[in-house]
ROTIKE-665171 format. One record per residue (C-alpha): x, z, y. Coordinates in steps of 0.02 Angstrom, whole numbers, plus 50000, padded with zeros to 5 digits. Example, Ala and Ser with C-alpha at 12.3 -4.5 7.8 and 13.67 -1.06 7.14 Angstrom:
# residues 2
506155039049775506845035749947
# end
This chain:
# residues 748
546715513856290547425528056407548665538856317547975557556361549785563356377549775582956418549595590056590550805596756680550505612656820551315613156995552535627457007551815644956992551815656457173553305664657143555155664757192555935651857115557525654257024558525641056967557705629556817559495632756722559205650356710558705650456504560045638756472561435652056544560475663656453560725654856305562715653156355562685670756347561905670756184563005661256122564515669856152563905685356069562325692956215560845701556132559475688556140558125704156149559105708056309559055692556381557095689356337556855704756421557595699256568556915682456582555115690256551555435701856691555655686956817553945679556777552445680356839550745685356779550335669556744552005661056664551765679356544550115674356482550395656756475552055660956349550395663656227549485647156226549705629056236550005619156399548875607256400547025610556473545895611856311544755595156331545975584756370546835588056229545325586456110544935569256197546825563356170546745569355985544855557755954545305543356046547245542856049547785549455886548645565555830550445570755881550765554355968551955568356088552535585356059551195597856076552135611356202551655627956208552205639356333553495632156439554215638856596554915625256709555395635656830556585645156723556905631956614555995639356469555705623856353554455632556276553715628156088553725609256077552735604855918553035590755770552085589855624552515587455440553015587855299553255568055264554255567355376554125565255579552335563655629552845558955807553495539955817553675527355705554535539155586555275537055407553925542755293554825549755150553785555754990552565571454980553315586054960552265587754776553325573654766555005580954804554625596154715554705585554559556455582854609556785599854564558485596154671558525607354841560345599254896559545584154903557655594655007559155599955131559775581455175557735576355212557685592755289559065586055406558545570655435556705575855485557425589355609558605574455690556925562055699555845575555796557345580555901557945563155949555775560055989555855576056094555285592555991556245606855952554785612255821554435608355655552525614955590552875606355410553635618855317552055621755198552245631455033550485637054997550375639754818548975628854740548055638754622546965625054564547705606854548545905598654646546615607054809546415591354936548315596855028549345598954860550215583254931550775593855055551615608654947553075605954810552535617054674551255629154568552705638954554553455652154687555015651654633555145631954668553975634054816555485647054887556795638854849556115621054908555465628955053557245639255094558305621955068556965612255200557195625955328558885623555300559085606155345557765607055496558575621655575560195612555616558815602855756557135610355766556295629655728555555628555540553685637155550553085640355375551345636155346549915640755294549995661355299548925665155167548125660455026547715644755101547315630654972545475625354991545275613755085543185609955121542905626455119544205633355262543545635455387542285649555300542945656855122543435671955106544795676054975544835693454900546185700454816547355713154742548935718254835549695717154688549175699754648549435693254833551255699954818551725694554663551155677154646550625671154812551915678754934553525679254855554155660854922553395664855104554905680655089556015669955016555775655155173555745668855306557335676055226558265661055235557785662155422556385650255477556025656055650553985654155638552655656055525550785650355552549255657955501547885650055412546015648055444545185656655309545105672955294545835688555184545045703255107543665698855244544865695755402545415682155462547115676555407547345674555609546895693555656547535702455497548395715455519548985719255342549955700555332550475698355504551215713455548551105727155364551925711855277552765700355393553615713955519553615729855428553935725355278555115708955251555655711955437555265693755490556025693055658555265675655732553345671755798551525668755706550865654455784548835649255727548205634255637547775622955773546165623355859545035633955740546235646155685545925661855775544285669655802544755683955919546065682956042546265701156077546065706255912547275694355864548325698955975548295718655937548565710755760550145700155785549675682555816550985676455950550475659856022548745649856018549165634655960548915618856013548115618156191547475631256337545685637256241545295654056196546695664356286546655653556422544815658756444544745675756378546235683356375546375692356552544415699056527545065704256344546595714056455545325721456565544195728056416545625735756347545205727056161546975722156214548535728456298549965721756414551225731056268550335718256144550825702156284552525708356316552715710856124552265694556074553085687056229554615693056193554545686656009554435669756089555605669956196556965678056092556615667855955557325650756066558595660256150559345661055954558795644355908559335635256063561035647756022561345641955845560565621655837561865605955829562505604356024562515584455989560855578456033560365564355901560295547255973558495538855983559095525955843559095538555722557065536755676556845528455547558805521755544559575511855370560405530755327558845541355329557745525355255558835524355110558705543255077556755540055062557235526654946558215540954840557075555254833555585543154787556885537754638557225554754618555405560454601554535548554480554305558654324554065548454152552655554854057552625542153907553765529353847553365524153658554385511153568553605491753551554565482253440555785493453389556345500953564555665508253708554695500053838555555504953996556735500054072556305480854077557505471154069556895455054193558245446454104557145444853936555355443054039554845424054100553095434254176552505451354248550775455154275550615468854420548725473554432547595485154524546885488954676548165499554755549555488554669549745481554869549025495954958550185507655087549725521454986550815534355056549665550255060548145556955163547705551355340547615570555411549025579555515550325576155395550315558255395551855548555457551675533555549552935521855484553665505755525553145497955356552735503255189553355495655035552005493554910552215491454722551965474654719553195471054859554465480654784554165472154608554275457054681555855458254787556635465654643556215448854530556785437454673557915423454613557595429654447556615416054389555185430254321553435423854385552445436154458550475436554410549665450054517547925453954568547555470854693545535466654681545545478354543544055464954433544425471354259544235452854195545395445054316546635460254264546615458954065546805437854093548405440854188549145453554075548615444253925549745429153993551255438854025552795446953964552185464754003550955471454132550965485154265549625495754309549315504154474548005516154470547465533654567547145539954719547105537154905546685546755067544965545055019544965557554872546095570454923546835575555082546425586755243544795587155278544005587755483542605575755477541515577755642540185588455553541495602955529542465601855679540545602655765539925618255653539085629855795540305645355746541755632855790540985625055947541065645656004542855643456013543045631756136543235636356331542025632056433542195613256532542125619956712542565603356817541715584956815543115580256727543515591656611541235590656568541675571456561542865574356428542025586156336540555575756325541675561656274542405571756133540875578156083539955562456049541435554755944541155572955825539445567955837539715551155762540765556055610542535554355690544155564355612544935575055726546745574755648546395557955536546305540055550545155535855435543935546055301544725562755242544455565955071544595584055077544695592654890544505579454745542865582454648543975575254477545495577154395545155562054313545485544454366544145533154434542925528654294543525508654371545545512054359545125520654157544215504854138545595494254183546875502154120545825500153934545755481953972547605478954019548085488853877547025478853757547575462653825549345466753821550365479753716551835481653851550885490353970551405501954096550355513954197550825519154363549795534654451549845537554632549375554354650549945571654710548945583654592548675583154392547975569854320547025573054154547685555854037547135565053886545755552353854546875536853867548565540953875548865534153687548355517353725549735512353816551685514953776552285519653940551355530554081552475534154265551995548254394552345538354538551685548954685551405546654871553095537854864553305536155062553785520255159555055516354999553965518354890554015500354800555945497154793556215513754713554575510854575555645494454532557075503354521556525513354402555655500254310556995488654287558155501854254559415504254404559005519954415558595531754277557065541354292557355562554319555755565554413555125583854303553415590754327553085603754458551515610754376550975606854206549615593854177548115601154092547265590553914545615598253999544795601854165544265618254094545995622754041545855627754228545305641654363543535640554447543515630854593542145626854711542725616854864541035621854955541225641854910541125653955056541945667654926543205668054798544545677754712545995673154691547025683354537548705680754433547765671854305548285650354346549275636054274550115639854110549925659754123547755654154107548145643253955549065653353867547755668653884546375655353813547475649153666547635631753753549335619053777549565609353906549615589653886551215589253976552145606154022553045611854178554735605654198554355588254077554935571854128555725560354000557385551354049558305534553988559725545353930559525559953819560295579953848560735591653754560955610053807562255622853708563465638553748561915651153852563065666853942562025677454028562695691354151561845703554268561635700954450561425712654554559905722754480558515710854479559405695654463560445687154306561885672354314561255659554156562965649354116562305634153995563465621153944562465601853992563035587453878562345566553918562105561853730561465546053798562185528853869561645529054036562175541454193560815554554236560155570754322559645582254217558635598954259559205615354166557825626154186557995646854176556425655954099556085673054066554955684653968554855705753957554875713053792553785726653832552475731953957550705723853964551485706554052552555707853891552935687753814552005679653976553525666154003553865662554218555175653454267556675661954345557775648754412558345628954390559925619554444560125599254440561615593254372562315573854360563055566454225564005550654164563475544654010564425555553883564945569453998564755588453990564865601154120564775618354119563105622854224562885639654318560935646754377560545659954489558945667154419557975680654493556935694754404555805695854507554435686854440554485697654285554025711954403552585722554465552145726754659552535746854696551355751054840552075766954874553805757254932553095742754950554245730654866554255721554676555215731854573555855725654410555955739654269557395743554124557115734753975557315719553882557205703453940557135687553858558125674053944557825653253901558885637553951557745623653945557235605953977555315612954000554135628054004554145631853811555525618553775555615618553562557515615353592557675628553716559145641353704558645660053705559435677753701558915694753742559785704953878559475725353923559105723554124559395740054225557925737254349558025739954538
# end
């Protein structure tokens, strides 16, 4: 196969200054130069041309759709608007958030998976090591920042996001900006209310203002305060624009009001439906390849639906915003053994340790199932079809092509090695075959749940060949460009995923298991009473049906390329589980919002997760912020002093009770005593602490009020009123051992 790699442009008909001249603009930067200044001035030494071509990818449009069907997505940087004859690097694309997409990469877990980490010193090192993979395989951006909040747990990208909850989302977000910023620009993603996935291309999403800035902006302001340089819109539209054109989030929201000072960049391909309209609105750069500015935007000029203020105002976003980044990055360039090297491989081994959250873990024969001890086991049964499947998450834009994947069974195995335990395993996932097995061994392990092919993005060759999409491509003008259109448009034809590698599963129809993995796990559980359940997953999965036939149930995730050593580590008990719930798990599917994957309309309000279950008088079957642990805590000693006025510093003393070393999440909720929100509970902050078996440590959380307050329109900010406030330390969202005081707040 040809590798479609992009095209490159002989020099434009101009004078031709030196190819150095950003990188001595940069200099200049760097010792203290305005970088407005100095995009002005390299702006003014381009021509036509090299201005327009600031606002679109490189690459000629059909070329780059015939690379993505028949070569693959992100094999190279995407690069959008370089100048090589001023040295302008221009935007030089890498997908996320798993990690690298270019290379063989190290595929660390989801981010749903790291969110359950609750532990953003330890989002900062992956942040870091991502930004060094993509830099060392040659980009300088990094499109996997994505903190859409998923207001219903069926959303097909949830994988892809760390949290239902904005402060997580935020702070999650902040901490992997963070890390990639030392290497690459951090683009937040997907600007706004982006989390349906069939349905993107077409649903509209009406809301309040007061509900959009509230709940479902708050940890976009809190990423674009800690400085990401980009943000990218998102296909579906708002109030009836299009996230890509409107006005009111790209430049009311974004510019005017939190003052973001970087670029808007569109979803790729589909995501912008007028160019000079989008334009006028405040979408920088057309992202990934030459299409609809490339072909419209001069006639757009000439119309006037568009002005040359608009280009120069969006040009000069772009180029400011890598005069500062090329300014402030790491000067040492990362050496090209860093992908996938033993350091950042054993941090994926971590953070999938980290992650796994223990749902259930009953006591047979007098003490708790987990952790085995291989020790006191002559056999393991490890059944189930994804038991030895590279399960590591969807096959969309996201996914990380790694060297190898550990499975479960691999890991189990190598973990047993020399042991002397015998190892009875069947991935066919024959019910009969499963319950013999277990039924003639020590104890059995389960792994059940879901793959690519129930949740994840979702391009199949029907969408991507919808007739109001096909509109958005340029026309093919040459033989060869019509040769690779027709090319490209007879693999749509045919079925094939634009961005995956197999069949995308788009948003899952269930939030139950497979009617085949409940069967199983019924007859493993009946055949043997040590069993263990294992889900790979990324949303909630309802267990309300079955979870009390077995003694021990593990949220394993999309564990990434580690993903089998660090299952057996937490099995067999070198490491001790701290993984805590980033949304709660429903008992019900009606314990949640309406959701429609097909809908072309919906509204989106402030009534999801635990803030809906509490108005219908429900309980969730496991809450936000649970995970059970080998060792045991015990929280004591609450101070709580003002910050600022809309923030409060939570002091909680953190004893181990237990006999084995931990981390342990303290958890900051909050409540108003008055008002009509009065008694609805939203977290406020969380910190991760370590401890040796038997140690205490004094514990101190930053906690914002903010979410207990209410959007002002006139000044368009969240203001938080005088009152009182009840503050909780807690192990989980309505912990019964929780600490809790009431505090007079002065407001803001």
């Amino acid at each position: 196969m040809t590798l479609h790699r992009p095209h490159t442009e002989a020099a434009p008909d101009a004078a031709s200054p030196a190819p150095k001249t950003f990188t001595q603009a940069v200099d200049r930067v760097r010792k203290g130069a305005d970088p407005q200044s100095e995009a002005q001035a390299l702006y003014a030494k381009m021509t036509v041309s090299e201005r327009l071509g600031l606002l679109d990818g490189d690459q000629p449009f059909w070329e780059g759709m015939l690379s993505l069907v028949e070569d693959g997505y992100n094999i190279y940087p995407y690069v959008m608007g370089a100048v090589d004859r001023l040295g302008v690097p221009g935007v030089r694309f890498a997908d996320g958030p798993r990690g690298s997409v270019l290379g063989h990469s190290t595929c660390f877990p989801v981010s749903m998976a790291r969110g359950a980490t609750w532990d953003v010193g330890l989002e900062e090192k992956v942040g870091t090591a991502i930004g060094q993979e993509i830099r060392a395989l040659g980009a300088n951006f990094f499109g996997g920042v994505c903190i859409n909040l998923p207001r219903h747990p069926a959303w097909g990208r949830v994988q892809e996001t760390y949290s239902d909850q904005p402060v997580i989302l935020g702070e999650m977000g902040a901490a992997l900006t963070r890390g990639i910023q030392h290497h690459a620009m951090a683009c937040a993603k997907h600007f706004a209310l982006n989390s349906m996935e069939n349905a993107r291309f077409s649903v509209d999403v009406t809301i309040d203002e007061a509900d959009l800035q509230e709940t479902f902006l708050p940890h976009f302001k809190r990423v674009i305060d800690e400085g990401a340089f980009a943000v990218m819109s998102s296909y579906n539209s708002v109030n009836g624009t299009w996230s890509g054109q409107n006005a009111n989030l790209l430049t009311n929201t974004l510019r005017d009001t939190w003052h973001f000072q970087g670029f808007v960049i569109t979803d790729f391909i589909w995501g912008m439906r007028d160019g000079g309209k989008a334009l006028v609105a405040g979408l920088d750069v057309e992202a990934p390849m030459r299409q609809q500015r490339g072909e419209r935007l001069r006639a757009d000029l000439d119309a006037g639906k568009c002005g040359w203020a608009d280009v120069e105002r969006a040009a000069l976003r772009i180029l400011k915003t890598q005069l500062r980044f090329y300014a402030e990055r790491e000067q040492a360039e990362p050496a090209a053994s860093v992908v996938a090297s033993v350091e950042h491989v054993a941090l994926a081994r971590e953070v999938a340790g980290r992650s796994m959250v223990l749902l259930r873990n009953e006591k047979v024969a007098g003490r708790p199932l987990l952790p085995l001890n291989p020790a006191k086991l002559a056999s393991l049964a490890v059944v189930g079809r994804l038991c030895d499947t590279a399960n590591t998450g969807d096959l969309g834009s996201s996914s990380v092509r790694a060297p190898y994947v550990v499975t479960p069974l691999a890991g189990l195995t190598q973990a047993l090695a020399g042991s002397g335990v015998l190892v009875n395993s069947d991935a066919s996932g024959d019910v009969a075959m499963a319950a013999a097995l277990a039924a003639t061994s020590d104890a059995a392990v389960v792994v059940v749940g879901y793959t690519s092919a129930d949740e994840g993005e979702f391009v199949d060759g029907s969408v991507a060949s919808r007739a109001d999409l096909l509109a958005l491509y340029p026309d093919a003008r040459t033989d060869e460009e019509r040769r690779q259109r027709a090319k490209v448009l007879a693999a749509l034809g045919g079925g094939t995923s634009v961005v995956g590698g197999g069949k995308a599963g788009g948003d899952r129809l269930s939030l139950e298991l497979l009617a085949e993995d409940v069967a199983l796990i019924k007859a493993v559980a009946a055949a043997n009473p040590r069993t263990i359940v294992v889900i790979e997953t990324a949303g909630a999965v309802i267990v309300h049906d079955w979870k009390d036939l077995v003694p021990a149930i593990l949220l394993g995730w999309y564990a990434g390329m580690e993903g089998g050593h660090a299952l057996a580590d937490i099995l067999f008990g070198k490491r001790n589980p701290s993984g805590r719930l980033p949304y709660p798990i429903p008992a019900d599917a009606k314990d949640t919002p309406f959701f429609d994957r097909d809908a072309k309309a919906i509204t989106y309000d402030h009534w999801y997760s635990h803030r809906l279950m509490v108005k219908n008088g429900v309980e969730a079957e496991f809450p936000l912020g649970f995970g059970l642990s080998y060792a045991s805590y015990r929280l004591a000693d609450m101070t709580v002093e003002p910050l600022g006025r809309d923030g409060v510093r939570v002091g909680v003393s953190v004893a181990n009770t237990g006999a084995r070393a931990g981390h342990h999440v303290v958890q900051i909720y909050g409540s108003r005593r008055d008002g009509d929100r009065a008694d609805e509970r939203e977290l406020l902050g969380f910190a991760v602490v370590e401890l040796a078996a038997g140690e205490r440590k004094t514990v101190e959380v930053t906690a914002s009020l903010l979410p207990l307050g209410r959007w002002d329109g006139a000044t368009r900010r969240i203001r938080v009123a005088a009152g009182l406030v009840s503050i909780e330390a807690a192990a989980c969202w309505g912990d019964p051992d929780r600490l809790s005081t009431t505090v007079k707040v002065a407001g803001n």
